[in-house]
gemmi code that builds the backbone of each chain (N, CA, C; Angstrom):
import gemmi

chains = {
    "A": [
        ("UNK", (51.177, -143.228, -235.754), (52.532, -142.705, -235.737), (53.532, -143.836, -235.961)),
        ("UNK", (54.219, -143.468, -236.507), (55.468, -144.914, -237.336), (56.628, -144.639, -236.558)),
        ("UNK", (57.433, -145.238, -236.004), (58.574, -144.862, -235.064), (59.303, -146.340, -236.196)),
        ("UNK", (61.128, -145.733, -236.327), (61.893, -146.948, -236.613), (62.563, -147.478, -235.617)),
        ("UNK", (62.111, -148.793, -234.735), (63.360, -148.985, -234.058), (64.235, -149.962, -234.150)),
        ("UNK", (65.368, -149.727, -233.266), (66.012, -150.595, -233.355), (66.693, -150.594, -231.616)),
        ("UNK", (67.292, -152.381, -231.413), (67.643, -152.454, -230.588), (69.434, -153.105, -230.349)),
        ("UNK", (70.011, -153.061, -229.460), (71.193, -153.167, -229.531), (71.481, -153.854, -228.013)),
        ("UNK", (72.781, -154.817, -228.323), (73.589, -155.225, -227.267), (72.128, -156.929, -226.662)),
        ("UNK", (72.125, -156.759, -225.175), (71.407, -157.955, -224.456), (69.907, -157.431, -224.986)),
        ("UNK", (69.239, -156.024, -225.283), (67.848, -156.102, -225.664), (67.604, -156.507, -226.909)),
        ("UNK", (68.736, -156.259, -227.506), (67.929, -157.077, -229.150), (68.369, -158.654, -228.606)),
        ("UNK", (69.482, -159.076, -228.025), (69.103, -160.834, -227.785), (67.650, -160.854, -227.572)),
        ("UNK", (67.248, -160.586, -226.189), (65.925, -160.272, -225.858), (64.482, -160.292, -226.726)),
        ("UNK", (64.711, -159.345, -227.277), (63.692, -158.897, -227.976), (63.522, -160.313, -229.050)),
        ("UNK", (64.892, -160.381, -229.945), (64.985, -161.318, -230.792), (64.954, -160.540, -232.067)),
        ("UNK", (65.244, -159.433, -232.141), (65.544, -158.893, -233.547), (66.578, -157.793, -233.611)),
        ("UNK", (67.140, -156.803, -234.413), (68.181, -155.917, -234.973), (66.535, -154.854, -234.268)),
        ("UNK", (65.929, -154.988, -234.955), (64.897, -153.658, -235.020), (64.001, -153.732, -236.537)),
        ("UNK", (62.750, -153.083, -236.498), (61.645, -152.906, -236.631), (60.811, -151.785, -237.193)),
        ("UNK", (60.103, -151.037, -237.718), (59.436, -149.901, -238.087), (58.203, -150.487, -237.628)),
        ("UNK", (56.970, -149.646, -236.875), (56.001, -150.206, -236.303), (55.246, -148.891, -236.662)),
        ("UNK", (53.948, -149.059, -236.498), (52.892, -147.882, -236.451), (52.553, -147.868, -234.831)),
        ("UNK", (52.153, -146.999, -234.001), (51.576, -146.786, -233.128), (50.203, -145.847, -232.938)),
        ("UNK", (48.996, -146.174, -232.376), (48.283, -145.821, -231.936), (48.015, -144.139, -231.498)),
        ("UNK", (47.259, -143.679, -232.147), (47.109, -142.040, -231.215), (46.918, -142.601, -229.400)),
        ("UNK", (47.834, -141.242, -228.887), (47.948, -141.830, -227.449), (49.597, -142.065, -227.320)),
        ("UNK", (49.980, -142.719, -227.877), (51.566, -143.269, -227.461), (52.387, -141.792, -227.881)),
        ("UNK", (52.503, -141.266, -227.089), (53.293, -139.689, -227.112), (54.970, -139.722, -226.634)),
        ("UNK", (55.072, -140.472, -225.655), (56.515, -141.301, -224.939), (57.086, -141.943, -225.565)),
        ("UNK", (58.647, -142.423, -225.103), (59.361, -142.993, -225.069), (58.329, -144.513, -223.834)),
        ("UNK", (58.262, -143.576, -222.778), (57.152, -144.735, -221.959), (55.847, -145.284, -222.781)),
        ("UNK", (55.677, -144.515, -223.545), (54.576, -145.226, -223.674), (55.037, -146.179, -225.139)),
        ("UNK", (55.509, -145.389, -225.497), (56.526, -146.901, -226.889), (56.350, -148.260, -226.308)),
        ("UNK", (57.275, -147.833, -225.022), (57.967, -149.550, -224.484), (56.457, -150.334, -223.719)),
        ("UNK", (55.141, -148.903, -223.261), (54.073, -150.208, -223.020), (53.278, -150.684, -223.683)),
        ("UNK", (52.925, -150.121, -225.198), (52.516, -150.410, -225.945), (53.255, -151.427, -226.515)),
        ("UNK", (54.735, -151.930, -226.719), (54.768, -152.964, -226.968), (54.697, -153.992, -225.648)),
        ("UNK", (55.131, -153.463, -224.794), (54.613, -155.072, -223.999), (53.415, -156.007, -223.637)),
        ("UNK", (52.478, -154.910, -224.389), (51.469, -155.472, -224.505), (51.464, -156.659, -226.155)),
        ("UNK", (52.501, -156.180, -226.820), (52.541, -157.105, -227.842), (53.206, -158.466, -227.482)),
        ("UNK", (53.758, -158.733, -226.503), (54.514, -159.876, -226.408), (55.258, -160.057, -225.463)),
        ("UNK", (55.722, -161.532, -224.808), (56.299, -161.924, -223.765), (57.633, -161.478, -223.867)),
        ("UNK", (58.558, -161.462, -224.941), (60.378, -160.719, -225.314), (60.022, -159.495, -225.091)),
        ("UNK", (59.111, -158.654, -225.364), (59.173, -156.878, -224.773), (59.047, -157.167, -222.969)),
        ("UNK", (57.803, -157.757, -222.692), (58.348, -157.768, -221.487), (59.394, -157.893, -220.467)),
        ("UNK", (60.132, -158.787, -221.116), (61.041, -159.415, -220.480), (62.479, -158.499, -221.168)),
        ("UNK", (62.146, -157.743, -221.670), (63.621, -156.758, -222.397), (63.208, -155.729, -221.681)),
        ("UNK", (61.944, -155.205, -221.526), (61.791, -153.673, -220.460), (61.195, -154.115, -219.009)),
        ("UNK", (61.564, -155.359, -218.322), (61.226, -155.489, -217.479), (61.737, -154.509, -216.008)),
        ("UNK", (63.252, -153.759, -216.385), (63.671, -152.862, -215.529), (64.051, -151.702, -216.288)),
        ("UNK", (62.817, -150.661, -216.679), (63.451, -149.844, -217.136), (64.417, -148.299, -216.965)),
        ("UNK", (64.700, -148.939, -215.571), (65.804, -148.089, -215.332), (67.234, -148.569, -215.664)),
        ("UNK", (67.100, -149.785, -216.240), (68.463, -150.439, -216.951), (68.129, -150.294, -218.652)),
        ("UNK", (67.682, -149.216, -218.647), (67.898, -148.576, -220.245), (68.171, -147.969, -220.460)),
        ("UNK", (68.707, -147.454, -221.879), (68.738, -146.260, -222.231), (67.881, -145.959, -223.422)),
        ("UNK", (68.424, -144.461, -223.973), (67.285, -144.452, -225.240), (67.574, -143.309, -226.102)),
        ("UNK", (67.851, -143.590, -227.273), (68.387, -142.230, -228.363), (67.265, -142.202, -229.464)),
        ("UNK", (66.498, -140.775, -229.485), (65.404, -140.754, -230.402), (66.822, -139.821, -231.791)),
        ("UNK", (66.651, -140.363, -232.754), (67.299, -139.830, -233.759), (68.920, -139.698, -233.623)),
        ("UNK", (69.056, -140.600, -233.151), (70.686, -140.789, -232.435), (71.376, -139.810, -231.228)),
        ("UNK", (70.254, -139.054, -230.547), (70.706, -138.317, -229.537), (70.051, -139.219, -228.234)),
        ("UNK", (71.173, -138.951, -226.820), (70.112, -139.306, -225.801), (69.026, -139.016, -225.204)),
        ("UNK", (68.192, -139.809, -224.883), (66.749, -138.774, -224.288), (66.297, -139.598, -222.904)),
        ("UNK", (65.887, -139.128, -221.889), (65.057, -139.751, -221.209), (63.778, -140.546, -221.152)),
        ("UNK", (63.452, -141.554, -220.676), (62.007, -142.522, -220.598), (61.001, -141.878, -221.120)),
        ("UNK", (60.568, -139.840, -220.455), (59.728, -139.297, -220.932), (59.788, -138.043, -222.097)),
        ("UNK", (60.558, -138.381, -222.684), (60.924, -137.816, -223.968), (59.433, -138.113, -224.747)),
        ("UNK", (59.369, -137.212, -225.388), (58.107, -137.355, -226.630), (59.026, -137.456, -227.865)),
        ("UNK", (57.923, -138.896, -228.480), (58.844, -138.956, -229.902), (57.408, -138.672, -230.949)),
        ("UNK", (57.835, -138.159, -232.126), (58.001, -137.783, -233.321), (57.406, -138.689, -234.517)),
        ("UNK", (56.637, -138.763, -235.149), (56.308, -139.481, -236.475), (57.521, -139.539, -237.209)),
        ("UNK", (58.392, -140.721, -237.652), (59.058, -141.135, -238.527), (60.421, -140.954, -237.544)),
        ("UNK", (60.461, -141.105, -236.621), (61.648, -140.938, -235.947), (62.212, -141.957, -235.549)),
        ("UNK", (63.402, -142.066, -235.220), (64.453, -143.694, -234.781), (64.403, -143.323, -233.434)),
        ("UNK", (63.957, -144.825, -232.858), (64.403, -145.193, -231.697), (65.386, -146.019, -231.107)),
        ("UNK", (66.112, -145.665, -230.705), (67.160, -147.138, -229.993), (66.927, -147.273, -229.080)),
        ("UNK", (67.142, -148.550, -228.624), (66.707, -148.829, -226.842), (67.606, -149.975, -226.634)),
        ("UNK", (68.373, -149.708, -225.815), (69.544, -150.374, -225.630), (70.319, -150.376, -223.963)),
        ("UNK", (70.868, -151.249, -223.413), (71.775, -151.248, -221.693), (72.432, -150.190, -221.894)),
        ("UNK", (72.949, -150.052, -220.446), (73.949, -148.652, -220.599), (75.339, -149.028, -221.284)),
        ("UNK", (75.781, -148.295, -222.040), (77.108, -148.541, -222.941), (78.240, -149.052, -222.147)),
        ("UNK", (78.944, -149.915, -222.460), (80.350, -150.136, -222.017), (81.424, -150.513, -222.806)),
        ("UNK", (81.853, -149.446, -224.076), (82.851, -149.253, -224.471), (83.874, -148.721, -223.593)),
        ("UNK", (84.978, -148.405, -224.586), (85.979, -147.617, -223.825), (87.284, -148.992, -223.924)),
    ],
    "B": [
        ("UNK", (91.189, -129.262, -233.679), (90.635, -130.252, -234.748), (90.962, -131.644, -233.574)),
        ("UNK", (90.197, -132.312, -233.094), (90.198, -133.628, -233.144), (89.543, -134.896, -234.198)),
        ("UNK", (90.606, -135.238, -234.778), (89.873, -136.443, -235.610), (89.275, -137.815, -234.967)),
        ("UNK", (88.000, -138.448, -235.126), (87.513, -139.832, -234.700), (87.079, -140.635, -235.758)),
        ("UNK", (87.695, -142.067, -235.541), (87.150, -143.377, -236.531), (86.254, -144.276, -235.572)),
        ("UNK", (86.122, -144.861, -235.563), (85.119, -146.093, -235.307), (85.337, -147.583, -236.802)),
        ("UNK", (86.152, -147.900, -236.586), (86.413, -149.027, -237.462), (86.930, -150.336, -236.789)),
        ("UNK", (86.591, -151.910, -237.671), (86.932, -152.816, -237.592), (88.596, -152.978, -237.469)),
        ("UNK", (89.538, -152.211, -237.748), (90.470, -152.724, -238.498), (91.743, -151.709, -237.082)),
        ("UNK", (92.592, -152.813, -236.841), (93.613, -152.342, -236.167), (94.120, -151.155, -236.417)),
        ("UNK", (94.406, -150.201, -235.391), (95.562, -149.282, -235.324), (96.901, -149.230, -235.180)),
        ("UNK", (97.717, -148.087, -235.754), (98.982, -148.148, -235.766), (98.947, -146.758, -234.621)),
        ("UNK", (99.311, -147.196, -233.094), (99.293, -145.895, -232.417), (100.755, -145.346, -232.645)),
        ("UNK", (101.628, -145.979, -233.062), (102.798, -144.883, -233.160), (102.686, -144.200, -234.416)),
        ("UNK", (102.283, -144.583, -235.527), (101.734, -143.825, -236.641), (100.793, -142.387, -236.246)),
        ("UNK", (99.816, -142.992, -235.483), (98.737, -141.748, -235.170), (100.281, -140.611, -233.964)),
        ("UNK", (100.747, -141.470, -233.424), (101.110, -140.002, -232.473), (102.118, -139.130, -232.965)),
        ("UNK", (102.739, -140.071, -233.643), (104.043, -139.415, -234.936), (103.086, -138.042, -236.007)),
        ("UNK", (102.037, -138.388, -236.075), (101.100, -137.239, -236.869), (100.783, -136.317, -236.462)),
        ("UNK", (100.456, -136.626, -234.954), (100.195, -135.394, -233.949), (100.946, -134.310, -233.563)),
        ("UNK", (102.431, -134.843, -233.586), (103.547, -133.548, -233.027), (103.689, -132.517, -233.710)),
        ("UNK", (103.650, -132.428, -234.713), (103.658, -130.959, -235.105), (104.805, -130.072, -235.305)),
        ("UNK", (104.770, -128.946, -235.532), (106.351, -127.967, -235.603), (107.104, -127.178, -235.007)),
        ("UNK", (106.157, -127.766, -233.841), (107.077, -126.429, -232.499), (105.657, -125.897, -232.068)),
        ("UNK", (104.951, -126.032, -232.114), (103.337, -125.678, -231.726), (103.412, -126.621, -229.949)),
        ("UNK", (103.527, -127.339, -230.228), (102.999, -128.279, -229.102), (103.972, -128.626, -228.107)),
        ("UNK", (103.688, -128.594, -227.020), (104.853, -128.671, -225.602), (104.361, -130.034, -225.396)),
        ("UNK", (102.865, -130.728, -225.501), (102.814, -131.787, -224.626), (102.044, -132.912, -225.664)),
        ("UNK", (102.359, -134.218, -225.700), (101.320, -135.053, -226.560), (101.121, -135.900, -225.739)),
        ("UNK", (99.980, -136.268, -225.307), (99.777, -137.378, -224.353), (98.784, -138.347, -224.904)),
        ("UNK", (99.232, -139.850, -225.142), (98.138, -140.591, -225.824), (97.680, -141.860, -224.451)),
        ("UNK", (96.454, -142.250, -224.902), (95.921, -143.382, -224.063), (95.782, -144.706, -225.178)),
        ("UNK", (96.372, -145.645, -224.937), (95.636, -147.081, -225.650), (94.784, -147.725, -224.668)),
        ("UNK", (93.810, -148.226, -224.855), (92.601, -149.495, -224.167), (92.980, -150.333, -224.574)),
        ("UNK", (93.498, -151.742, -223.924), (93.752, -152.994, -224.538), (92.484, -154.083, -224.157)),
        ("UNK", (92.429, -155.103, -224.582), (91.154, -155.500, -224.142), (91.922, -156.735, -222.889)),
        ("UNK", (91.243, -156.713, -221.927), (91.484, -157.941, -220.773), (91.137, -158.669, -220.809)),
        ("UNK", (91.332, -160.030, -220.413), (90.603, -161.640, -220.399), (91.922, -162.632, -220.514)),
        ("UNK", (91.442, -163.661, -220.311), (92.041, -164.626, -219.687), (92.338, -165.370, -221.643)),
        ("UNK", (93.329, -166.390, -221.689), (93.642, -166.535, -223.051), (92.902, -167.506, -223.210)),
        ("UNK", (92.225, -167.050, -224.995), (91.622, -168.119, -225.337), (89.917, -167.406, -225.219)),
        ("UNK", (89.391, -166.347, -224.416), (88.557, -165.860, -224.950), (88.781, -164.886, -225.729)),
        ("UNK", (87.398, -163.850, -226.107), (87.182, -163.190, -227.045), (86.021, -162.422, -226.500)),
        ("UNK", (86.454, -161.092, -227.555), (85.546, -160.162, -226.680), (84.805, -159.442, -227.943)),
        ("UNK", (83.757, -159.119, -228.399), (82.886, -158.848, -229.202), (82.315, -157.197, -228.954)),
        ("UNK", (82.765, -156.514, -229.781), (82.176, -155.041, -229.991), (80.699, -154.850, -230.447)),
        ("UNK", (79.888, -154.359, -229.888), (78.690, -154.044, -230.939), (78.742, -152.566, -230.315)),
        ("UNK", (78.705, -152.102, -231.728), (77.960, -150.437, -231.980), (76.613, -150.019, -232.717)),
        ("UNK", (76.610, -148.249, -232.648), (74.930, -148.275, -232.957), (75.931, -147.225, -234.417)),
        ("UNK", (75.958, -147.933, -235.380), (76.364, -147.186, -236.283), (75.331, -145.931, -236.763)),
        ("UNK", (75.927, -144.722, -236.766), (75.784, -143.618, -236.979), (75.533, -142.637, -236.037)),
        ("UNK", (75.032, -143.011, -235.133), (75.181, -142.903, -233.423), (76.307, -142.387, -232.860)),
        ("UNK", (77.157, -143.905, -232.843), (78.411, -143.976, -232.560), (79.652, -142.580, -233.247)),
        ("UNK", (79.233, -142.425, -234.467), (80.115, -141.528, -235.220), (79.852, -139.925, -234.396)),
        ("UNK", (78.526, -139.537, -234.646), (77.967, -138.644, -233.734), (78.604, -138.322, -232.464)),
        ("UNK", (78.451, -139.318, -231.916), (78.435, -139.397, -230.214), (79.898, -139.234, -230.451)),
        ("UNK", (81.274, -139.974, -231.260), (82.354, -139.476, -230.856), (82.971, -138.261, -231.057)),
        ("UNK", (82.170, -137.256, -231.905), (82.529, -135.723, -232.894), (82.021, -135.295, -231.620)),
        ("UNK", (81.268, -135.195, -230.810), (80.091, -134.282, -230.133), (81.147, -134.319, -228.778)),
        ("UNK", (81.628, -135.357, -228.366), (82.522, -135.693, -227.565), (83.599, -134.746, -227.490)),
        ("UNK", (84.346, -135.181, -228.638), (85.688, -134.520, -229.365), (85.729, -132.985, -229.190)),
        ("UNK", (84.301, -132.423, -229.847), (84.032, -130.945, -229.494), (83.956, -130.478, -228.505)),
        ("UNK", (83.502, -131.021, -227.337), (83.443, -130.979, -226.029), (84.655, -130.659, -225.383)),
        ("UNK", (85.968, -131.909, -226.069), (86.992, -131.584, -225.202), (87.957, -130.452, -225.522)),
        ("UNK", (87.800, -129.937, -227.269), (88.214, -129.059, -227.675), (88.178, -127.789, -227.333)),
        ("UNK", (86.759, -127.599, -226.749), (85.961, -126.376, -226.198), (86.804, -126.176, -224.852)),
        ("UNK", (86.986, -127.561, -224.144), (87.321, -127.031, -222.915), (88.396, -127.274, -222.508)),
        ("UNK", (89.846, -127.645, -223.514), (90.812, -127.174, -223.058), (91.561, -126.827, -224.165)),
        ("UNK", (92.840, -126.609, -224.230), (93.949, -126.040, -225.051), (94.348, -127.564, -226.232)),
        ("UNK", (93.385, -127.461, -226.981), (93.973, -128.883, -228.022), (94.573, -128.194, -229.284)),
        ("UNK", (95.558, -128.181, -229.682), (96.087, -128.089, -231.391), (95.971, -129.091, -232.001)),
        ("UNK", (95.972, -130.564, -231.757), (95.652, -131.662, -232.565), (95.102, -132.996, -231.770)),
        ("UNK", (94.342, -133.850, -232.301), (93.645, -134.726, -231.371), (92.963, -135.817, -231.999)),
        ("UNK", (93.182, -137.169, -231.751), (92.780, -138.364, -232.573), (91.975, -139.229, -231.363)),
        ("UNK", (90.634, -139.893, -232.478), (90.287, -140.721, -231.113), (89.561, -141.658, -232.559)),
        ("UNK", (90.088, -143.200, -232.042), (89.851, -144.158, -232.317), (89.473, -145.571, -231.887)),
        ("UNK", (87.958, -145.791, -232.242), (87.390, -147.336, -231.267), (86.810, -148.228, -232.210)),
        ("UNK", (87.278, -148.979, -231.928), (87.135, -150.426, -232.240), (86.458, -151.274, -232.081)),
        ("UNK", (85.275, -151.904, -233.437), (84.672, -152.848, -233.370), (84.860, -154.416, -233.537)),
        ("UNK", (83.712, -155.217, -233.351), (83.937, -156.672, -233.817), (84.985, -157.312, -233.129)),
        ("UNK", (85.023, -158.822, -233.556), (85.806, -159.489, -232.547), (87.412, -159.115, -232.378)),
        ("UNK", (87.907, -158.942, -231.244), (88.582, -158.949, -230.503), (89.090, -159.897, -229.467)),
        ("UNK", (90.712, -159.977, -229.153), (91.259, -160.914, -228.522), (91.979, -159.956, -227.245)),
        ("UNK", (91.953, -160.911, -226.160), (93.341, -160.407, -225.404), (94.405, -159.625, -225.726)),
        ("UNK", (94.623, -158.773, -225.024), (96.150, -158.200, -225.438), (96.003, -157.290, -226.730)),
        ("UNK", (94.720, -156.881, -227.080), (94.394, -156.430, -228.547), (94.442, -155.095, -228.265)),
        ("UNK", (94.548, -153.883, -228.961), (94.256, -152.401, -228.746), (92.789, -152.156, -229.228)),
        ("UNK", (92.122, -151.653, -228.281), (90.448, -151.399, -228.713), (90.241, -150.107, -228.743)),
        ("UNK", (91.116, -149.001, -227.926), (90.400, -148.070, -228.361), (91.877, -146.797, -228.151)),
        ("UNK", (91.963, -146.297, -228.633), (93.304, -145.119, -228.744), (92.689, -143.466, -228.594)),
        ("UNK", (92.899, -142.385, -228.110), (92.734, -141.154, -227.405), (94.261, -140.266, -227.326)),
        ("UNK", (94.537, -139.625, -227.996), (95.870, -138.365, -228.003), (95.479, -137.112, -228.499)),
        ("UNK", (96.098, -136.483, -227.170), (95.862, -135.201, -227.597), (97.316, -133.980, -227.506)),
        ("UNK", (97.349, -133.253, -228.575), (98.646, -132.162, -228.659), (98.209, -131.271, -228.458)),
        ("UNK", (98.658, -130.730, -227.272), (98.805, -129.068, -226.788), (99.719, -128.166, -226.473)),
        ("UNK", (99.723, -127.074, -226.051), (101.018, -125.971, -225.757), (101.742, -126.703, -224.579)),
        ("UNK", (100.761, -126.852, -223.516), (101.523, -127.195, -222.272), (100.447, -128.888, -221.839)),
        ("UNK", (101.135, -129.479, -220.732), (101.163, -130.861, -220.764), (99.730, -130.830, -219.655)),
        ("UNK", (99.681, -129.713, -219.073), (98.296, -129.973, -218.293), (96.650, -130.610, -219.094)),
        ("UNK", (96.724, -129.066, -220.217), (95.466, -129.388, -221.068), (95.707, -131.013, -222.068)),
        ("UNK", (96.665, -131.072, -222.178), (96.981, -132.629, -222.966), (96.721, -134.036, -221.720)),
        ("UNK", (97.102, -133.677, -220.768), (96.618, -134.600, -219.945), (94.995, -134.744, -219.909)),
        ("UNK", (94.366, -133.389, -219.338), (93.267, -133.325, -218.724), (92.389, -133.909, -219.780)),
        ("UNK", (92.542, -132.965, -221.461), (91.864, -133.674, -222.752), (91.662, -135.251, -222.669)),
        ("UNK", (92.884, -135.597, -223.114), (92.963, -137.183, -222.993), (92.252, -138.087, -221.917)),
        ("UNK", (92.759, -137.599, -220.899), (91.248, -138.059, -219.350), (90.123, -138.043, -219.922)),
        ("UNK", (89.803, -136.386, -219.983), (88.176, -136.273, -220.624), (87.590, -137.187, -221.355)),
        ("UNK", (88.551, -137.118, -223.087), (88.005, -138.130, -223.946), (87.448, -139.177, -223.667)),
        ("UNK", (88.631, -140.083, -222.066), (88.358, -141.640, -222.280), (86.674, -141.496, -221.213)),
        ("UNK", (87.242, -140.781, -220.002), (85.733, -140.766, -219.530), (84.526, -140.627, -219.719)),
        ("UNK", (84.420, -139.591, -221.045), (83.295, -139.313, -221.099), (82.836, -140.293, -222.663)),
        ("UNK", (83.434, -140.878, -223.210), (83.705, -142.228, -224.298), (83.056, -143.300, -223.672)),
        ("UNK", (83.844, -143.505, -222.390), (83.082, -144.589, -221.449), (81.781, -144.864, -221.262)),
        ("UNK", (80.767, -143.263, -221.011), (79.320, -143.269, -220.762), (78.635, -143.066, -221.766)),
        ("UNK", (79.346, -142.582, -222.719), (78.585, -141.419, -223.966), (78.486, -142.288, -225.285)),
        ("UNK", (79.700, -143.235, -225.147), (79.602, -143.774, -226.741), (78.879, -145.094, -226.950)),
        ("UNK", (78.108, -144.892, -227.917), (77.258, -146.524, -227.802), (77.816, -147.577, -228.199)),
        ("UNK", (78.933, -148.535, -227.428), (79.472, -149.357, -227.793), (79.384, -150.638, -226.636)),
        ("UNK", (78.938, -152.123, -226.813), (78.603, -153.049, -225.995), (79.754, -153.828, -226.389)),
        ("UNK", (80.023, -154.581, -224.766), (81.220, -155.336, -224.688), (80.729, -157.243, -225.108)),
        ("UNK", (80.457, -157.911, -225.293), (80.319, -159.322, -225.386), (81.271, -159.933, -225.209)),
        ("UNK", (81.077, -160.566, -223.506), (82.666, -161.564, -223.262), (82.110, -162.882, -223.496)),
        ("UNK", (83.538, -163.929, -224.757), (83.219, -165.263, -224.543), (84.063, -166.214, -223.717)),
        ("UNK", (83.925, -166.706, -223.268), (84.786, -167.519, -222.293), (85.465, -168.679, -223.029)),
        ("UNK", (86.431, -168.964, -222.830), (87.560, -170.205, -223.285), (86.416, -171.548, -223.334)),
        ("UNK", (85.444, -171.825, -222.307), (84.257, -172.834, -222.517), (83.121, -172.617, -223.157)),
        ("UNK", (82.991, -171.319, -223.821), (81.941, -171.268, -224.893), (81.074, -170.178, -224.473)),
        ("UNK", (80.838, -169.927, -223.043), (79.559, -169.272, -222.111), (80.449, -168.100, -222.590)),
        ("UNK", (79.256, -167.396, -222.915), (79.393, -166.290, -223.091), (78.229, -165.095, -222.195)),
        ("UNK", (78.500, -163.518, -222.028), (77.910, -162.279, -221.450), (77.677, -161.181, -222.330)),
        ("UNK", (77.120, -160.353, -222.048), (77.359, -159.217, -221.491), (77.615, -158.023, -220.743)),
        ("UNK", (78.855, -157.701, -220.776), (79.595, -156.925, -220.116), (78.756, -155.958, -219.476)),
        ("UNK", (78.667, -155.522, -217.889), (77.869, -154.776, -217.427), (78.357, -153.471, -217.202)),
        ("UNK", (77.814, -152.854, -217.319), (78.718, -151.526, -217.009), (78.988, -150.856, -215.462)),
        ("UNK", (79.701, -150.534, -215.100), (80.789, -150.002, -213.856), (80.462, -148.219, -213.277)),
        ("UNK", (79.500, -148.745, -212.048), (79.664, -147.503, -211.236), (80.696, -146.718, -211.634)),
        ("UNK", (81.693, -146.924, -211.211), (82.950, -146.334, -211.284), (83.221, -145.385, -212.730)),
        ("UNK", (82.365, -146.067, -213.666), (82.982, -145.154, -214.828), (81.804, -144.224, -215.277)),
        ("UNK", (80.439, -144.289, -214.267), (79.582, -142.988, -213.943), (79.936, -141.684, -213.378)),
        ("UNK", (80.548, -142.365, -212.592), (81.692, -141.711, -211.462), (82.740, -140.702, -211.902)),
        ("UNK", (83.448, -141.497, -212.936), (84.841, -140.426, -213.318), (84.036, -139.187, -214.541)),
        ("UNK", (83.350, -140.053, -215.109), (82.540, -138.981, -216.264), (81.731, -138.106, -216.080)),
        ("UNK", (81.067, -138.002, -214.433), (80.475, -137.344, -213.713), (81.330, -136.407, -212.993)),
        ("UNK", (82.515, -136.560, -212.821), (83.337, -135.397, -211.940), (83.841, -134.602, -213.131)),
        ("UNK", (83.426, -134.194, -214.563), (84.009, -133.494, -215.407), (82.358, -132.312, -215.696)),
        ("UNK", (81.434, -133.281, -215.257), (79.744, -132.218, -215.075), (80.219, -130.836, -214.615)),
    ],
}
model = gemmi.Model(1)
for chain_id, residues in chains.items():
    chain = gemmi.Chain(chain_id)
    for i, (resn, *xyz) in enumerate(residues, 1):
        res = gemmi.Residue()
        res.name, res.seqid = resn, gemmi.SeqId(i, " ")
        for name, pos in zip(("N", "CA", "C"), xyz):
            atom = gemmi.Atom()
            atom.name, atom.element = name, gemmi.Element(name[0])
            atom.pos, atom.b_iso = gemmi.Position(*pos), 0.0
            res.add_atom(atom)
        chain.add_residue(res)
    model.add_chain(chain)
structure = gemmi.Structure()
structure.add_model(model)
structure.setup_entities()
């Protein structure tokens, strides 16, 4: 399954990129399971979803919760809570 | 109809509210400006989730249209660097009577606050720079409109 993501604000510092298109594994059905499948890729995922109740998350530019199921070919953002305004 | 931008480029809020009044339609226009705060000499950095952002402010807009008395309505926020004393984000709304023009305009900014994907980046006059954390308080006001 191919998810596009991208990240915004202190998680892309973090992470160290804008965002990404990745394949994932049968099995990764979540939004949770997105973010543990990559932390198993690397020390910057860890350390960007180390509290993930200080996230948020828009599959296709809407908001969704941690256990949202995402979609083949779908955008992810994963990003702090907003503070515009 | 509420109209929303999301652009780099300064506003003229007496332009936008001069557009809003209308011909005898409207009893009340009530606008909000956001200026940005800090001490002189920093700078404050917008990041948005473009296309998101556009979304999230129409979906908004409809929201407040639905739920009170709007005849006309502008909402405009502002990316990229920014200074002190700058206008970042503008909210007016024209209605019959001055209640629903108040309450709209509230709505907009509160629920803008939680809803719109926009990150603050403060730099400091010595270089150190953040990110801006976001404020109980503005869970709070956007939550008493649930």
């Amino acid at each position: 399954m191919k998810l596009n993501i991208l990240y915004f604000a202190a998680t892309r510092d973090t992470v160290g990129m804008d965002g990404e298109t990745r394949d994932f594994p049968a099995g990764v059905a979540t939004v949770a399971d997105v973010l543990a499948a990559l932390e198993r890729e690397g020390e910057q995922y860890r350390a960007a979803f180390a509290e993930p109740s200080c996230l948020r998350f828009a599959l296709d530019q809407v908001f969704v919760g941690i256990d949202a199921p995402v979609r083949d070919g779908a955008e992810l953002g994963i990003f702090p809570p907003v503070t515009g305004g | 109809m509420i109209r929303t931008s999301v652009q780099a480029e300064a506003f003229d809020a007496a332009a936008e509210l001069a557009a809003l009044g209308g011909d005898g339609d409207a009893g009340a226009l009530v606008s909000f400006t956001g200026l940005v705060r800090g001490e002189p000499g920093s700078t404050l950095e917008l990041q948005h989730y473009p296309g998101m952002t556009e979304r999230q402010l129409d979906a908004i807009a409809g929201e407040a249209a639905e739920r009170f008395a709007v005849l006309r309505g502008r909402v405009i926020h502002r990316y990229g660097l920014l200074h002190p004393g700058d206008a970042i984000v503008f909210v007016a709304v024209a209605s019959p009577h001055r209640g629903d023009a108040f309450d709209a305009a509230r709505f907009l900014m509160d629920w803008l606050k939680t809803k719109a994907p926009f990150w603050k980046r403060e730099t400091r006059p010595d270089g150190t720079a953040h990110w801006v954390e976001a404020q109980a308080a503005d869970n709070e006001a956007a939550a008493l409109w649930d």
